[in-house]
C-alpha positions as a Python dict, from the first residue, in 0.01 Angstrom:
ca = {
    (1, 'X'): (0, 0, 0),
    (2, 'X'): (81, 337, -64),
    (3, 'X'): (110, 455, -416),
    (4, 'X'): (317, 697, -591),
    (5, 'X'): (416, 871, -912),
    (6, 'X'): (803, 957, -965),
    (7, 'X'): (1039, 1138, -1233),
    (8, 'X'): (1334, 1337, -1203),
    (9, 'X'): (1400, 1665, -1351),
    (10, 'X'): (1677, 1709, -1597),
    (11, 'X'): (1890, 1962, -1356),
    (12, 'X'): (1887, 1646, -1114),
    (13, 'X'): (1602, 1701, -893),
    (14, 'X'): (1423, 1410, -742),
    (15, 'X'): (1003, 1446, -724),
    (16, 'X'): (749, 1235, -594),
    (17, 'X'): (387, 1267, -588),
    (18, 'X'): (146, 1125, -361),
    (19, 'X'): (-207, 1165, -432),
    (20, 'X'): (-496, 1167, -170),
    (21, 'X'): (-828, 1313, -231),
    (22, 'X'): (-919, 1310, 125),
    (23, 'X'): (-725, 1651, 246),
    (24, 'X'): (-795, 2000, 112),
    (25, 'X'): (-413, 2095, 204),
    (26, 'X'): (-173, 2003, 51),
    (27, 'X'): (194, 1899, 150),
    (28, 'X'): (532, 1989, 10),
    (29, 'X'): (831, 1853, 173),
    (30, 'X'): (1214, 1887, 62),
    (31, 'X'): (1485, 1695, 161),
    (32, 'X'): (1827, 1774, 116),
    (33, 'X'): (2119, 1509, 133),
    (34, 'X'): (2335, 1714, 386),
    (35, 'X'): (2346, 1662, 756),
    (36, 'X'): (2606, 1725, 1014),
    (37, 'X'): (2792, 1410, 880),
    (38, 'X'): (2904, 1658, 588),
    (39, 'X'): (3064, 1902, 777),
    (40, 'X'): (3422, 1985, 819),
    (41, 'X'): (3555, 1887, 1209),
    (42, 'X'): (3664, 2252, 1210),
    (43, 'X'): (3308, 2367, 1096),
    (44, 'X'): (3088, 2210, 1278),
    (45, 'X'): (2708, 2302, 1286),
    (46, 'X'): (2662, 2427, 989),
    (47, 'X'): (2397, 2215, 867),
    (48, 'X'): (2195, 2329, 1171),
    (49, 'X'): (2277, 2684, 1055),
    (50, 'X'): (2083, 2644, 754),
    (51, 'X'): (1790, 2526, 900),
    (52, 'X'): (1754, 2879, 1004),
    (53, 'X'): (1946, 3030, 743),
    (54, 'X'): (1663, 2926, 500),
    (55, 'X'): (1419, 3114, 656),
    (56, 'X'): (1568, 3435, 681),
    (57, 'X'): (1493, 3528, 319),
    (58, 'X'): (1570, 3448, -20),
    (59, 'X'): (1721, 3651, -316),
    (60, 'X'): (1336, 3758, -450),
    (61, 'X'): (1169, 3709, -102),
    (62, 'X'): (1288, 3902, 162),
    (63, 'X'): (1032, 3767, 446),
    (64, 'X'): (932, 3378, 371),
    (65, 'X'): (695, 3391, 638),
    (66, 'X'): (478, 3634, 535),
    (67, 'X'): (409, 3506, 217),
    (68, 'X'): (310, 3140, 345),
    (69, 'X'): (127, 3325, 609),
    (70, 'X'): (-85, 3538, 367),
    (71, 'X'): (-146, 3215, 158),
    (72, 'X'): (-252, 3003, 481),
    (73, 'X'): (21, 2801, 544),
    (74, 'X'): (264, 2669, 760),
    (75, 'X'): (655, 2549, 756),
    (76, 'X'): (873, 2426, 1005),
    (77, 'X'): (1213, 2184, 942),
    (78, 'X'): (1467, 1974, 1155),
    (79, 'X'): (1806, 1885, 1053),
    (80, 'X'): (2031, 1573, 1220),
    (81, 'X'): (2329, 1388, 1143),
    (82, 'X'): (2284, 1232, 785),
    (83, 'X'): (2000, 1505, 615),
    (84, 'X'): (1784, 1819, 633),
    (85, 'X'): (1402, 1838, 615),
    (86, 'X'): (1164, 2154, 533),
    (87, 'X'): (819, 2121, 502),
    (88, 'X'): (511, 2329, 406),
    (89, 'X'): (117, 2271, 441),
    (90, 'X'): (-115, 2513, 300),
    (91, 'X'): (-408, 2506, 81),
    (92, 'X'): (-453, 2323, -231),
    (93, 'X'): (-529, 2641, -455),
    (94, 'X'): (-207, 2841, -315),
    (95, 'X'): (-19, 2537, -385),
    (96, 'X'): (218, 2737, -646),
    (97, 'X'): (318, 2973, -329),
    (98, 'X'): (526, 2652, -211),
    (99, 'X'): (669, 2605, -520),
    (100, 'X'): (784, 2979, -547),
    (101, 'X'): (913, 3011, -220),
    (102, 'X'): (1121, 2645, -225),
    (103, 'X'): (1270, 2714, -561),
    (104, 'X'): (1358, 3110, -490),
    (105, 'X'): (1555, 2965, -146),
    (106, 'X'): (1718, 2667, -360),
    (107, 'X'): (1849, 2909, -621),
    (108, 'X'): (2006, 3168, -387),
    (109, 'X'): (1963, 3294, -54),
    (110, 'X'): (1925, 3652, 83),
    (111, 'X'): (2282, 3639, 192),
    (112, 'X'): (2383, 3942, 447),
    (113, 'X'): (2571, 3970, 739),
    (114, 'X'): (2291, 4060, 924),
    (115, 'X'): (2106, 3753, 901),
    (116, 'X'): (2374, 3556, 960),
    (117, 'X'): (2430, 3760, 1235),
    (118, 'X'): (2106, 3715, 1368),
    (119, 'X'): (2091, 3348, 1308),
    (120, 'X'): (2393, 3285, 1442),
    (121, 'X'): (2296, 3470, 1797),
    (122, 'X'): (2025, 3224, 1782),
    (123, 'X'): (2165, 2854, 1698),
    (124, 'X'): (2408, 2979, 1964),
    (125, 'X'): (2217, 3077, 2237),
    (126, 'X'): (2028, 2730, 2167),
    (127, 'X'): (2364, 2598, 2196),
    (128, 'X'): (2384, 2710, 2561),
    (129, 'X'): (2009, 2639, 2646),
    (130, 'X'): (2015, 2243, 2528),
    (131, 'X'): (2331, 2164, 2599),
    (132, 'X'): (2506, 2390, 2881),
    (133, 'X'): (2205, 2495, 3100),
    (134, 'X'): (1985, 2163, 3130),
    (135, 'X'): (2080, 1889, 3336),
    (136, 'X'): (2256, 1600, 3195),
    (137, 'X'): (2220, 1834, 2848),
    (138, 'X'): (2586, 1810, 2744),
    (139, 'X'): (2609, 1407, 2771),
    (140, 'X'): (2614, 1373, 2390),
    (141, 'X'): (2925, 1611, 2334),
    (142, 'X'): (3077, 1360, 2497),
    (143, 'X'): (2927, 1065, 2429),
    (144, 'X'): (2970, 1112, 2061),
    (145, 'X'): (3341, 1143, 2076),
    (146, 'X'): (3390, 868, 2292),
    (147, 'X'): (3210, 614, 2075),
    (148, 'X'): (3312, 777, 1767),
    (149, 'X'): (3695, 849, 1678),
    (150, 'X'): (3708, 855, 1323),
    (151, 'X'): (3335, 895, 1200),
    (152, 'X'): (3169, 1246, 1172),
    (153, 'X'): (2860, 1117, 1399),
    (154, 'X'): (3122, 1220, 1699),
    (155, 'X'): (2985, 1567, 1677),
    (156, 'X'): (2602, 1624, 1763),
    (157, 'X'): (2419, 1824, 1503),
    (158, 'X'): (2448, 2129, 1695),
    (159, 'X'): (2808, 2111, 1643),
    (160, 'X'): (3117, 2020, 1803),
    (161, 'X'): (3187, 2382, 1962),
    (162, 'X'): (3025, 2699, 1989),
    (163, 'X'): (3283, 2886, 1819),
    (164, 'X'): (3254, 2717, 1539),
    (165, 'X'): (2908, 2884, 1486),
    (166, 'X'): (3020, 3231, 1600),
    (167, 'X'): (3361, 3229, 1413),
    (168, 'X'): (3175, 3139, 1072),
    (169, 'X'): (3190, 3384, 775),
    (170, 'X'): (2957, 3498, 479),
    (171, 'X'): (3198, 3321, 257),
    (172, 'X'): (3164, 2961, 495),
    (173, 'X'): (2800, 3030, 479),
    (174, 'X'): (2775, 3099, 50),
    (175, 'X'): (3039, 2773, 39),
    (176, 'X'): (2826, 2538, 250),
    (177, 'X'): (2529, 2686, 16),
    (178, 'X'): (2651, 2591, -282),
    (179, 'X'): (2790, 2290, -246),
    (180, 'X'): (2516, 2071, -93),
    (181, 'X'): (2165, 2308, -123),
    (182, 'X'): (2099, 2188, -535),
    (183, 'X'): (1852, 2036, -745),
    (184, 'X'): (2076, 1750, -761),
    (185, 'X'): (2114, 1721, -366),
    (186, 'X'): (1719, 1661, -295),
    (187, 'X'): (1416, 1511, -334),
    (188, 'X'): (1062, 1711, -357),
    (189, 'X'): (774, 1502, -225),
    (190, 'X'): (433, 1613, -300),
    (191, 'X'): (135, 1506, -126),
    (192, 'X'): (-254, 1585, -156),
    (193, 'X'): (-539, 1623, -383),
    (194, 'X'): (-312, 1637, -694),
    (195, 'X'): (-234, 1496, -1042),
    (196, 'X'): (91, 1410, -1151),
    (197, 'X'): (61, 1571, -1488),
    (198, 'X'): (35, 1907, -1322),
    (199, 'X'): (267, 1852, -1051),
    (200, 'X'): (553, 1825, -1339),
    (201, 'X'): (447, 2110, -1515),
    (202, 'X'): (510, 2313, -1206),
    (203, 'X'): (819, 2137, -1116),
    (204, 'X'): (931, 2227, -1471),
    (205, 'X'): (843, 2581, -1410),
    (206, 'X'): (945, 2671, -1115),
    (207, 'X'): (1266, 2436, -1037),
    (208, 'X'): (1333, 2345, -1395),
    (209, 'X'): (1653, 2617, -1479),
    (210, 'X'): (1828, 2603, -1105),
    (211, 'X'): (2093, 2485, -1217),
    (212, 'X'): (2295, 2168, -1083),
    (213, 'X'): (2589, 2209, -871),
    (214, 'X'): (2908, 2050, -831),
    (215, 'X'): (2770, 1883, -527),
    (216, 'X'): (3090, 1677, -320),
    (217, 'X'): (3119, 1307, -352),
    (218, 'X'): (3033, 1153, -20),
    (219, 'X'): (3414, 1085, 160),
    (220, 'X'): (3294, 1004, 516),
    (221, 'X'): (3579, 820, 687),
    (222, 'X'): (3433, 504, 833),
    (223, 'X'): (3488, 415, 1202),
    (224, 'X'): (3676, 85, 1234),
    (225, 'X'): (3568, -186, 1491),
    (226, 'X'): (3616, -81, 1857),
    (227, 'X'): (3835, -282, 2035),
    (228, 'X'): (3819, -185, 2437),
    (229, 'X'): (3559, -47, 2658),
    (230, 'X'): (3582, 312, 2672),
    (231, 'X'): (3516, 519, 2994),
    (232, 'X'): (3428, 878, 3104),
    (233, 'X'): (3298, 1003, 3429),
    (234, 'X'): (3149, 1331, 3475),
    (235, 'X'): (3052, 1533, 3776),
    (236, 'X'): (2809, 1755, 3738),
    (237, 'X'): (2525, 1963, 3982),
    (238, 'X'): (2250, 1713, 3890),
    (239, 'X'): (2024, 1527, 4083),
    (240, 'X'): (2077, 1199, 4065),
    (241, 'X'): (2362, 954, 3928),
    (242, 'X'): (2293, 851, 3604),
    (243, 'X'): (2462, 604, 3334),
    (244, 'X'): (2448, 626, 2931),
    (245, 'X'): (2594, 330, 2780),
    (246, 'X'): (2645, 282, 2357),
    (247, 'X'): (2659, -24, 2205),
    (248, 'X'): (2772, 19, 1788),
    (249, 'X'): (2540, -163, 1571),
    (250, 'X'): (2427, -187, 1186),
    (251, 'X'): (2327, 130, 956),
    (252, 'X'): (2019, 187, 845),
    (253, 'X'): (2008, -34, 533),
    (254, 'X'): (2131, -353, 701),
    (255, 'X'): (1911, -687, 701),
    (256, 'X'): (1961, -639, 1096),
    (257, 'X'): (1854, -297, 1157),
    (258, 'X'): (1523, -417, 1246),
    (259, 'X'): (1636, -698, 1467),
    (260, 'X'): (1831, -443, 1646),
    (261, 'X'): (1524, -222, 1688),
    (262, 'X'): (1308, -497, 1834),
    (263, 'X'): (1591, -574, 2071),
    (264, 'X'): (1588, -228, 2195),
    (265, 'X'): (1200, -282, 2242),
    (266, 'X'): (1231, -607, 2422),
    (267, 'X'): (1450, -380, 2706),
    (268, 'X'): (1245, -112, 2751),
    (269, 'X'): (949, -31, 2534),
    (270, 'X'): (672, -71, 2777),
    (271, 'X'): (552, -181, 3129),
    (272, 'X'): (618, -514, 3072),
    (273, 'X'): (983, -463, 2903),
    (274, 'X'): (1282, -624, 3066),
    (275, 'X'): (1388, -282, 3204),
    (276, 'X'): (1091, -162, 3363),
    (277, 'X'): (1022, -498, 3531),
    (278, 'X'): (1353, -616, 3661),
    (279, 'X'): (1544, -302, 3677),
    (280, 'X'): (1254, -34, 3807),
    (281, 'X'): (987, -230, 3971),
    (282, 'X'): (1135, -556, 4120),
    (283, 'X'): (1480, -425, 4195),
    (284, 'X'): (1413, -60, 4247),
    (285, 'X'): (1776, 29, 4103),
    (286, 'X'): (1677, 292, 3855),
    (287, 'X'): (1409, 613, 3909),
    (288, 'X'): (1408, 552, 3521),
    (289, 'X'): (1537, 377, 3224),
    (290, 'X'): (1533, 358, 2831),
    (291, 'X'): (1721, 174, 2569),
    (292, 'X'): (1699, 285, 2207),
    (293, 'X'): (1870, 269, 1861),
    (294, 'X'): (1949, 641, 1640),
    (295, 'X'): (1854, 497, 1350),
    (296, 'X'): (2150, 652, 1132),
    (297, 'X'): (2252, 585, 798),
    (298, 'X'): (2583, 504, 898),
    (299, 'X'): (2657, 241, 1129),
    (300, 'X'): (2494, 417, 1436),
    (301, 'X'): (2465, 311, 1848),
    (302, 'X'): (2218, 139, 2068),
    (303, 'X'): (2210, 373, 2347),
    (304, 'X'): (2081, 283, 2720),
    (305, 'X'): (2048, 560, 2922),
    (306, 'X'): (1918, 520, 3334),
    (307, 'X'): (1886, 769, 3607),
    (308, 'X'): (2003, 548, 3919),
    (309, 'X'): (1804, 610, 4278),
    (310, 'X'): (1978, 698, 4560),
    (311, 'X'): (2264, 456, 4736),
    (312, 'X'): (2310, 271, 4425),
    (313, 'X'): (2636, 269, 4269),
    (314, 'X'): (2757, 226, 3927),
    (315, 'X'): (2925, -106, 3936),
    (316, 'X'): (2593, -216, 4085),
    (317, 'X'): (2412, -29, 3789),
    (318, 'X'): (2607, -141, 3551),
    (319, 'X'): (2593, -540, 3619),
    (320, 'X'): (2216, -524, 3663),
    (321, 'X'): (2192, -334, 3310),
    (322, 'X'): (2424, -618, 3173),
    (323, 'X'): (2236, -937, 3336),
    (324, 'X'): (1937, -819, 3095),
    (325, 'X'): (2118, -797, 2821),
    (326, 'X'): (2275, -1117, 2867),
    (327, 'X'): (1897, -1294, 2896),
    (328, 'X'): (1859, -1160, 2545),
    (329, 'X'): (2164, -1323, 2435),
    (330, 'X'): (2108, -1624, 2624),
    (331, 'X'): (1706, -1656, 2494),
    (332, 'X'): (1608, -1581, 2787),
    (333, 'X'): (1252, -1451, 2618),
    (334, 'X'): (937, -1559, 2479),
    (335, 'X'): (789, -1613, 2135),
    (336, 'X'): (486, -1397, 2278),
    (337, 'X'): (745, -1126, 2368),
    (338, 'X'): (887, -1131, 2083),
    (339, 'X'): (544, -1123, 1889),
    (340, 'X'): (416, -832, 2169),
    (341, 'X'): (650, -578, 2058),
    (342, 'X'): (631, -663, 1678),
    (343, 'X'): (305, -604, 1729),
    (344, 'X'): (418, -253, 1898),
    (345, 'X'): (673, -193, 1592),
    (346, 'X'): (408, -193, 1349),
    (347, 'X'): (167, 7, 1508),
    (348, 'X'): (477, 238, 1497),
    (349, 'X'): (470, 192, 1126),
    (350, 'X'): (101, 249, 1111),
    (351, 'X'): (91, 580, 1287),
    (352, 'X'): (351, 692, 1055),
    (353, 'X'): (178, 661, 790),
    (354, 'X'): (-152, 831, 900),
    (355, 'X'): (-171, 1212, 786),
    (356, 'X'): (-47, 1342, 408),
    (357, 'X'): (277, 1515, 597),
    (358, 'X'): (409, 1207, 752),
    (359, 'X'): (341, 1006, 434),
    (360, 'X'): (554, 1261, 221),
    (361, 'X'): (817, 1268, 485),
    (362, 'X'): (844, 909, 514),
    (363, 'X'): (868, 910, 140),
    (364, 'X'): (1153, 1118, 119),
    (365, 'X'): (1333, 936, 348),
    (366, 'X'): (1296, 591, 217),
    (367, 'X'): (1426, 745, -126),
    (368, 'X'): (1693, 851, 44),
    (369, 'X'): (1779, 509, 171),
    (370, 'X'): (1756, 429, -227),
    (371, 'X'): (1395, 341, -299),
    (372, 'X'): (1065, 502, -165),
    (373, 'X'): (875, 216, -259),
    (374, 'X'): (1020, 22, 53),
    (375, 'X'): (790, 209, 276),
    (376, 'X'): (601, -58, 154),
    (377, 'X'): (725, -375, 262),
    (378, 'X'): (884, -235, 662),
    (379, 'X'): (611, -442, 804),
    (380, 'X'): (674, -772, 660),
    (381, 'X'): (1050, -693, 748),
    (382, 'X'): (950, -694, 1051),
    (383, 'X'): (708, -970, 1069),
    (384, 'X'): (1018, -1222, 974),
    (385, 'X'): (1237, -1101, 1204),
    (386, 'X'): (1309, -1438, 1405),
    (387, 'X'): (1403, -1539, 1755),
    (388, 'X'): (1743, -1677, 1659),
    (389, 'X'): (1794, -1335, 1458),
    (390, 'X'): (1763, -1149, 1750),
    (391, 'X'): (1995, -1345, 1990),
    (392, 'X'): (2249, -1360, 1697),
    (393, 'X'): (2250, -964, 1635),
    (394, 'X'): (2214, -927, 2030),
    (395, 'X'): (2586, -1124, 2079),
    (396, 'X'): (2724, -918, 1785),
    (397, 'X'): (2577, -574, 1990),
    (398, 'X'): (2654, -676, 2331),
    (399, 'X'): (3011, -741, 2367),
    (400, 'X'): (3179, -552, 2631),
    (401, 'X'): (3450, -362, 2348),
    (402, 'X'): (3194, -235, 2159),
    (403, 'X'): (3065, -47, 2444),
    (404, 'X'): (3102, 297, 2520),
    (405, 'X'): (3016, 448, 2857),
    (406, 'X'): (2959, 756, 3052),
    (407, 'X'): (2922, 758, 3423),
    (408, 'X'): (2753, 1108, 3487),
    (409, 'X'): (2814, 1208, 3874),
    (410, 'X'): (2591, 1390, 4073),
    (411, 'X'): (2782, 1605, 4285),
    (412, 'X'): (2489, 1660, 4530),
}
């Protein structure tokens, strides 16, 4: 069970605290509520953006780094679809540095052209790295769209479209700022040797007159219920022919998100999964092969993506991919198969919930969702997931127009 204290500041902001005496550093992680979802189609990436926006100084702090530095810490952050995460770990007695340097960068950046110059030189030529100059690396710009017409998940976090990055203004940049980075758009998790009492005081301090913003009501267009198989083939100078195939499924606070996960397990997490047996090993028709969920908060997609070895077609691919999918439907699978990758699920579970940083970022995230006190009860979720759950939510996945797929040619 993991414990924690909660209140919410009067400007809005969200705090937890999360004591452990164990760990002379201490964490502080803030989430904000704004993701890629949030964007306008004809701004894309700007979430991204302000990952690295936010560390190119503040209005009283010129260089963030050098101040965590000198107080012995470190910060890193990740943005995706639905939210954006920063984190900091330093010592207990330099904990007020983190609460300087979050609050100065909530209340108003350092904005200049030439950071935003320099930040945008960089999310772009990470643009072209990730998605233009790897192999298979641009398969989700068009995956996305394919499986997605109406929903904003049919962009990927780095945006729809370079331009989009390199066309953007100070004035895009202070309007993006505004309207989503606020008191009332996040939730602080603390995490460490500390007391509540003086967590709040600090809070109170430091974050206590940012004022709230008019943040936007959330107006995300919902994508209706596909109704045909969609197709795109690709040729690219790859190596080998490979197949990505999304199935829509549940969002992230559905009674069947978890059913869905284990299904994904019960393809291909593991030696003995239904993947890496039939389709690998037995009928050597893949090099590799994984099946997944995203784990959005919207409804999101069950991806299966497989590299195919040499002489074997799609069609051929394709059918084999679908004959193990149909033994889920069909209960064609154990109890003790079932119960072997529960058992993998929760060790999941377990691991991310050992060290302060994952606890507090787990936190967050279940707060999100609408209650961090479900990190708590995941495991028995879990637990009662049954057979006949699975092979229900497995017919509802599985249906040949809610799939979505990319045939991704080799041209070699």
């Amino acid at each position: 069970m993991i414990n924690f204290d909660r209140f919410i500041l009067d400007n809005g902001l969200k705090v937890i605290v999360y004591q452990d005496k164990t760990t002379p550093l201490v964490t502080f992680n803030i989430l904000y509520n704004v993701g890629a979802r949030d964007e306008n189609e004809n701004r894309t990436g700007f979430a991204h953006l302000f990952e690295h926006l936010m560390f190119g100084g503040s209005k009283n702090i010129p260089s963030f780094d050098t101040v965590l530095q000198k107080a012995g810490g470190e910060n890193n952050a990740f943005t995706n679809n639905d939210f954006t995460n920063y984190y900091i770990t330093l010592p207990k007695q330099n904990i007020e540095t983190a609460f300087y340097l979050e609050s100065d960068r909530m209340l108003e950046l350092g904005f200049s052209k030439k950071s935003l110059d320099v930040q945008r030189n960089v999310v772009s030529e990470e643009f072209r790295q990730r998605y233009f100059n790897q192999p298979y690396g641009d398969v989700s710009l068009y995956l996305r769209p394919l499986a997605y017409k109406v929903h904003p998940y049919k962009w990927s976090t780095i945006g729809k479209e370079i331009k989009h990055i390199t066309e953007a203004s100070l004035d895009d940049v202070k309007d993006f700022f505004y309207k989503y980075y606020a008191p009332n758009n996040a939730i602080l998790v603390i995490g460490g040797d500390v007391k509540t009492q003086e967590m709040q005081k600090l809070c109170e301090k430091w974050f206590g007159e940012i004022p709230r913003r008019n943040v936007p009501v959330k107006n995300i267009s919902q994508e209706p219920p596909q109704k045909e198989k969609r197709t795109l083939t690709l040729e690219r100078n790859v190596k080998a022919n490979a197949i990505y195939m999304a199935y829509h499924m549940c969002d992230r606070n559905h009674k069947d998100y978890y059913a869905s996960d284990l299904i994904s397990d019960l393809l291909s997490n593991g030696k003995s999964s239904l993947f890496n047996i039939n389709l690998i090993k037995k009928k050597r028709l893949f090099s590799e092969i994984d099946g997944y969920i995203q784990g959005s908060l919207d409804p999101g997609l069950l991806m299966i993506n497989g590299k195919l070895n040499p002489d074997i077609d799609f069609e051929t691919a394709e059918k084999a991919i679908k004959d193990e999918l149909a033994k889920i439907i069909n209960a064609d699978f154990s109890e003790r198969e079932l119960t072997k990758v529960k058992n993998k699920s929760l060790s999941t579970q377990l691991f991310s919930k050992i060290g302060v940083l994952n606890i507090c970022m787990e936190l967050a995230f279940y707060e999100l969702l609408g209650d961090a006190n479900n990190i708590n009860f995941t495991e028995d979720i879990i637990m009662n997931v049954s057979k006949s759950d699975i092979i229900r939510v497995a017919s509802e996945i599985f249906r040949e127009e809610n799939l979505s797929c990319i045939y991704y040619k080799s041209k070699n």
